[in-house]
N, C-alpha and C positions, 0 to 999 in steps of 0.2 A: 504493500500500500504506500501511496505518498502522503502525504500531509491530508490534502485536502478529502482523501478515502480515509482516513484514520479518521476525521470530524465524523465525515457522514458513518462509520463503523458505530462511533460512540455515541450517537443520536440514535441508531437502531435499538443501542442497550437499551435506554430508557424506557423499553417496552417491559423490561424483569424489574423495574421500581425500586426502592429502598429495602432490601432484606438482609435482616441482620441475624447475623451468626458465623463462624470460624471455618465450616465443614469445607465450603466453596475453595476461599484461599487458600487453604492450609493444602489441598488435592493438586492448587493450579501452580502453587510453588513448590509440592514436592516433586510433580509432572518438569518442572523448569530448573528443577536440581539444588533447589534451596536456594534462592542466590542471593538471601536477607541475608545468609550465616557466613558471610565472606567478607563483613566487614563490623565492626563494632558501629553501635547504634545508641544513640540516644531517645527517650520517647517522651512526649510534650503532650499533656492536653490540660482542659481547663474550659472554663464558662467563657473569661476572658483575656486577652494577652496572649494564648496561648501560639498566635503567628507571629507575635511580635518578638517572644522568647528567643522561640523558633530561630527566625533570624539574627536575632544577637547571638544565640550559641555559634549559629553558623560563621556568622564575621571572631567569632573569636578562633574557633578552629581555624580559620584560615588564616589567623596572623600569628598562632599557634608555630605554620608552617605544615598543615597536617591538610590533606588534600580529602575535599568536603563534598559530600551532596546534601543538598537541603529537599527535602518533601511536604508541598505546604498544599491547603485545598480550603478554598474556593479557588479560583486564577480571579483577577479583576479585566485581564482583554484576551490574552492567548494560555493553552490549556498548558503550552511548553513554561508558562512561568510556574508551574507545580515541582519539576525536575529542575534542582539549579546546584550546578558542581561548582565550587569554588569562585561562584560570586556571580556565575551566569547561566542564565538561565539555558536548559539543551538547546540545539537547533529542531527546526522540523523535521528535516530527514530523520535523527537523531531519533525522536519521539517517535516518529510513523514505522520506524527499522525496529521499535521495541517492541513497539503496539502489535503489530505484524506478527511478532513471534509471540505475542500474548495470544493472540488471533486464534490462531493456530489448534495450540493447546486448547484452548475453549470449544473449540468446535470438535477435536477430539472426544474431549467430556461429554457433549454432548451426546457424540456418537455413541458415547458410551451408557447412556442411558444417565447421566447424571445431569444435576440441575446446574443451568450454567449463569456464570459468573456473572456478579452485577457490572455496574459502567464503575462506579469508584473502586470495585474490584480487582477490575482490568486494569485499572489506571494505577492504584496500587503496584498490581504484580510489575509493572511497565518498568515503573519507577527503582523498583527492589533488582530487576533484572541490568537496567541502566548502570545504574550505579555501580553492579559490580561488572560488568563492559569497562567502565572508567575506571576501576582500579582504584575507588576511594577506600580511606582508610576508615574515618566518621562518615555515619549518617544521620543528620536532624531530623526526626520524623515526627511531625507533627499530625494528631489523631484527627481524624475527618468528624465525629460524631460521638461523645461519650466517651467510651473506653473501652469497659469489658468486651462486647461484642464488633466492635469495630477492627476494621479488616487489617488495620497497621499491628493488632495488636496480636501478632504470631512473632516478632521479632521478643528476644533476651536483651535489652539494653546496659550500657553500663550504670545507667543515673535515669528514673525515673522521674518527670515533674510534672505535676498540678497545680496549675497557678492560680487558681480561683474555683471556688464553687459558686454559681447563682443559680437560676430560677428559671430555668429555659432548656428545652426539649421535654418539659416533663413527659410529653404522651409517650416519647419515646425511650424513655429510661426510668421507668417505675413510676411517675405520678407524682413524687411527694423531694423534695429539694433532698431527705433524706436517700431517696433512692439517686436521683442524681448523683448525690455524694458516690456513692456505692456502686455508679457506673463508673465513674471517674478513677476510683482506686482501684478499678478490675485491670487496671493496668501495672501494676502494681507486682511485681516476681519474685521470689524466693530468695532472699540475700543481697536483693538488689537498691540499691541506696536511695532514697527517694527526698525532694527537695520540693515544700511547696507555701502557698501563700493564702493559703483554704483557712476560713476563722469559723469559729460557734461549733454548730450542732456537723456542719462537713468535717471539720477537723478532727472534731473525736474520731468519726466511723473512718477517718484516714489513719488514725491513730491507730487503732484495732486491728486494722487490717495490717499497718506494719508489723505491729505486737506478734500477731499470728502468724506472717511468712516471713519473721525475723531479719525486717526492714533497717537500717538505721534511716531515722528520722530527721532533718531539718526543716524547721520552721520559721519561715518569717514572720521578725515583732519576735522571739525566742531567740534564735537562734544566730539570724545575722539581720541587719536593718540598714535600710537606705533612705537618705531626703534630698531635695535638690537645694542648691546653696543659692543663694544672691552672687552675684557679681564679685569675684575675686575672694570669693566666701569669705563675705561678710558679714553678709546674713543670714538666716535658714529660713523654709518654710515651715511652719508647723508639722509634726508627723503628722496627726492625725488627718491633716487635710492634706497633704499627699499618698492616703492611702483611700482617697475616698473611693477609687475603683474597686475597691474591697470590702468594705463594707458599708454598711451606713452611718450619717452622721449628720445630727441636732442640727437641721437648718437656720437655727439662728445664730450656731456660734461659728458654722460656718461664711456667712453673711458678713458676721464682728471680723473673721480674717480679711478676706477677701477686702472690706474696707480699708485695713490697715496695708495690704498689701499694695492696693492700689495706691497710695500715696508715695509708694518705694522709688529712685530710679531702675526702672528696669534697663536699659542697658547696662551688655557688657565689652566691655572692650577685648577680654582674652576668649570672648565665644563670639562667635558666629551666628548667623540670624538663626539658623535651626540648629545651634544647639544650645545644649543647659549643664551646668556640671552639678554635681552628685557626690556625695558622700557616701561610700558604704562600709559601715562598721560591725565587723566581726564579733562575735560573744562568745568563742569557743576556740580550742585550739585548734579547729579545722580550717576558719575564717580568718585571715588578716583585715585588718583597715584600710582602706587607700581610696585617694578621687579618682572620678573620671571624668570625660567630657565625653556625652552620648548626645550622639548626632540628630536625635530622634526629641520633638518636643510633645509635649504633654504630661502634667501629672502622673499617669497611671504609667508611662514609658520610663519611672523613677523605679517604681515598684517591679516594673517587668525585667528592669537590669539587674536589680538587685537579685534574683532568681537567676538569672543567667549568669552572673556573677557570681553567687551561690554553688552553680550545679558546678563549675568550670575549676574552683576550688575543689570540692569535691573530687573532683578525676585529677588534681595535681598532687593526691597524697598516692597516688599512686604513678602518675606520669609528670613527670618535671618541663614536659614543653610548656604546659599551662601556667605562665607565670603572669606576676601582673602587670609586665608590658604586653602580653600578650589579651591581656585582659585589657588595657585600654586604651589599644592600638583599636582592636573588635567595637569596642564600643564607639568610639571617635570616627570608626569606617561603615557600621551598619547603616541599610539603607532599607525601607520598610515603606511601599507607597500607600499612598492612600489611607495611613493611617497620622492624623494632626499632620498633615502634608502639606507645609507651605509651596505653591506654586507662584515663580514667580514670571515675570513678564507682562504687569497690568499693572496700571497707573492704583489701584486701590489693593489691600491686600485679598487673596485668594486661598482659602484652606480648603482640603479635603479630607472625610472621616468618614470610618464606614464604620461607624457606632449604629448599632441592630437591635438593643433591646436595651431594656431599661436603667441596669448598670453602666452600659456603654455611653449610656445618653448622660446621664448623670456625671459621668468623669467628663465627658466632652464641655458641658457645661461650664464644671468646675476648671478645666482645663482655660476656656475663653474667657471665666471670668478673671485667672490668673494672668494671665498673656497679653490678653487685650481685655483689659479691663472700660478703656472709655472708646473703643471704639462703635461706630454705628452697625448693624449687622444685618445683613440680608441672606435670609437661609434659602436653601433650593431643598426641598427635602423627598424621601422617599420611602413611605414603610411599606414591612411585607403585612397585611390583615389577620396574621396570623399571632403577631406581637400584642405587647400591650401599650397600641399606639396612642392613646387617652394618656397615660401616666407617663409614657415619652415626652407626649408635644407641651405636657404641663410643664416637665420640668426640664426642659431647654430652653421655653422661649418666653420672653416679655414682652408687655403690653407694647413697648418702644419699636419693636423688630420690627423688618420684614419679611413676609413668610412666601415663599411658591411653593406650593407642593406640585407634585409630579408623579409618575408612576415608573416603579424599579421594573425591567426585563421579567417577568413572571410571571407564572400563573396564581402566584401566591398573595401577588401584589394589591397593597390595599386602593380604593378609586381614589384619587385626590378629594373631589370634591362628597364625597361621603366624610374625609376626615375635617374639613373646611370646620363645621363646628367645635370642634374640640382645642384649635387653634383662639390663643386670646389675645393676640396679638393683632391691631385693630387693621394695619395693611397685610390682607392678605389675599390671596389666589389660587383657583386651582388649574393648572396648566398640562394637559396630560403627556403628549411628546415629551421627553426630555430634555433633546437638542432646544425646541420653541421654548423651555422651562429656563435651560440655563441661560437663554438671549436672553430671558425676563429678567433675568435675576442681574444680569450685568446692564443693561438697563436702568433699572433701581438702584443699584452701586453708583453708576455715573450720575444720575437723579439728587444724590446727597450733597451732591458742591466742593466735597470735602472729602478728596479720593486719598490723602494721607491719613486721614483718622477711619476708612471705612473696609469693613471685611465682609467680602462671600464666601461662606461657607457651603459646600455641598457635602452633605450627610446623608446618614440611614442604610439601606439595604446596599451591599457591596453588589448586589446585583443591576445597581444605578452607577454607583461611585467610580465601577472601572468604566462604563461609558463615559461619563460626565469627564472623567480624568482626561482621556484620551483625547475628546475636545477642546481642554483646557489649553493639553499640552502644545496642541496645532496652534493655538492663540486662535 
């Protein structure tokens, strides 16, 4: 197959839907010779962050010196940015030469009277067959859904991490944030080190679960901790309000921050427009202390290093490439789009966030009111109808904003103008194209007078955010 027969291959999957269990992959990679087990593997998942890890572990292996594939899922434009060896994403032939041989075997299976592989399946196996083609020694594998029953999760890794539990997929992983939890740590292996940033009632049954398949445990807020500093750290953020992608916390005494913040200079002269430095402090003799400058802005991007920074420690008690130049070399070089993604090349600032549920909205929030605190803001937004896009749009937007709504690539997608009520912000509109949504939206931007103090934001379902990106990028 070439490229463009690999697309239409994986459009035909979609006919065997979402089915979850081990039996599929576990056949279609013994059938392809194993080829997870030929390279040591790391495994990531989480409610949230967990691509964002993802890539920071990846930028640190590579400045490690240790030759990397990363495996990430959604794609925001091409399905080749799920495969990405040592900073780039594969070629097409590359992908369609894998697929092909995924191909293959599946229709085997078939022959054989067995049920055949889903599409994220296939793309899985693709990915695990790639990689060891290229000869990597790490592989970042980031979980497509959950954990326990999710298809990445037949690999042994050396370090385990869960970066968060929240309140999303229930139908799909027990119904109750407690079973969530409990899909989450199904990833979780016998003597395997695990590193995570899960609080409350998820932390326990993470806890348990180490207890029993005699895990060592690191936990953040325990164990090691990170905040973002001011300018030539001078000053700090409060923890707790750089951990708001974590948990929750008292709207009003976040509100008391946020005011004091805003009066701060935010320039800084030794960082650069996208980045922020960071403090991350060790509590144990696994953990050292040391800054970094992480190229990546947003609140929760403090809390996401700190875990990747975490796990990276971790594998240096056993491997001495992992030092902390190499730790913040990775973090000064990670690149993660589309997520708090300043885009530049417009007279007014331009961000991109594919915050999807109500956590996410919530740190984006906190993140804008940190960042850009007096700026004017025009959102382009997109939810899937499936979310809880009432408690979203509450708490992103104010009366002052401007709002487009639009509708994300989906079948899932909610109407714009069904959400138009729920919006309380007094300019707003439902515009369903997206391309027509984001002219609006830049329109409205130029509309304020004052293209130094004003941001467009386009948010919500990554299944907009990589269109909208890609338009951006063209100017």
């Amino acid at each position: 197959m070439n490229y463009e027969e690999s697309l239409a291959y994986l459009d035909e999957l979609n006919v065997f839907g979402m089915n979850f269990g081990l039996a599929r992959i576990e056949k279609l990679l013994y059938l392809l010779g194993e080829p997870q087990k030929a390279y040591k593997t790391i495994h990531v998942t989480g409610t949230n962050g967990k691509g964002s890890v993802t890539a920071m572990l990846a930028s640190g292996l590579q400045a490690a010196g240790i030759r990397t594939g990363m495996y990430i899922s959604p794609h925001l434009s091409s399905y080749t940015e799920r495969m990405v060896i040592d900073g780039r994403q594969v070629s097409e032939a590359q992908f369609a030469d894998a697929l092909s041989v995924v191909r293959d075997i599946c229709e085997f299976m078939a022959g054989e009277g067995d049920e055949h592989p889903t599409q994220f399946e296939v793309i899985t196996a693709a990915a695990f067959l790639l990689f060891q083609k290229e000869k990597v020694e790490y592989a970042v594998i980031e979980v497509g859904l959950g954990g326990l029953l999710d298809s990445t999760n037949v690999i042994l890794p050396e370090v385990s991490v869960i970066t968060n539990v929240t309140f999303e997929h229930a139908d799909k992983c027990g119904g109750t944030l407690e079973g969530i939890a409990h899909h989450k740590a199904g990833i979780m292996k016998p003597g395997v080190p695990v590193v995570t940033g899960a609080e409350g009632k998820a932390l326990e049954i993470i806890r348990e679960e180490a207890w029993a398949k005699g895990c060592a445990l690191y936990v953040m807020g325990e164990d090691f901790a990170a905040e973002a500093m001011k300018p030539l750290g001078q000053l700090s953020i409060p923890p707790n309000l750089g951990a708001t992608g974590y948990g929750a916390q008292d709207r009003a005494l976040t509100a008391m921050q946020m005011e004091a913040l805003s009066k701060l200079h935010m320039d800084c002269s030794e960082c650069g427009d996208s980045e922020q430095l960071v403090a991350f402090k060790g509590k144990n003799d696994v953990f050292g202390s040391m800054d970094y400058k992480l190229s990546l802005l947003g609140l929760h991007q403090v809390q996401n290093s700190a875990l990747a920074a975490a796990v990276m420690m971790v594998l240096a008690t056993d491997d001495l490439r992992f030092t902390k130049k190499a730790i913040k070399q990775g973090m000064k070089r990670v690149v993660w789009p589309g997520r708090f993604e300043l885009i530049k090349g417009y007279a007014y600032k331009v961000l991109i966030d594919g915050a999807h549920n109500p956590a996410g909205i919530a740190t984006l929030r906190a993140s804008l009111d940190y960042y850009f605190p007096a700026e004017q803001r025009v959102f382009v937004l997109g939810i899937l109808k499936d979310k809880d896009y009432q408690q979203m749009l509450d708490m992103l937007l104010r009366p002052e904003d401007k709002v487009v709504l639009t509708t994300p690539d989906s079948e899932r997608a909610a109407e714009p103008a069904e959400l138009l009520p729920y919006v309380k912000s007094e300019c707003r509109e439902a515009v369903a194209d997206a391309a027509a949504a984001l002219q609006r939206g830049h329109q409205l931007a130029q509309a304020t007078g004052e293209p130094r103090n004003t941001i467009l934001i386009c948010a919500g379902s990554l299944y907009l955010i990589g269109a909208l990106r890609d338009l951006l990028m063209k100017g």
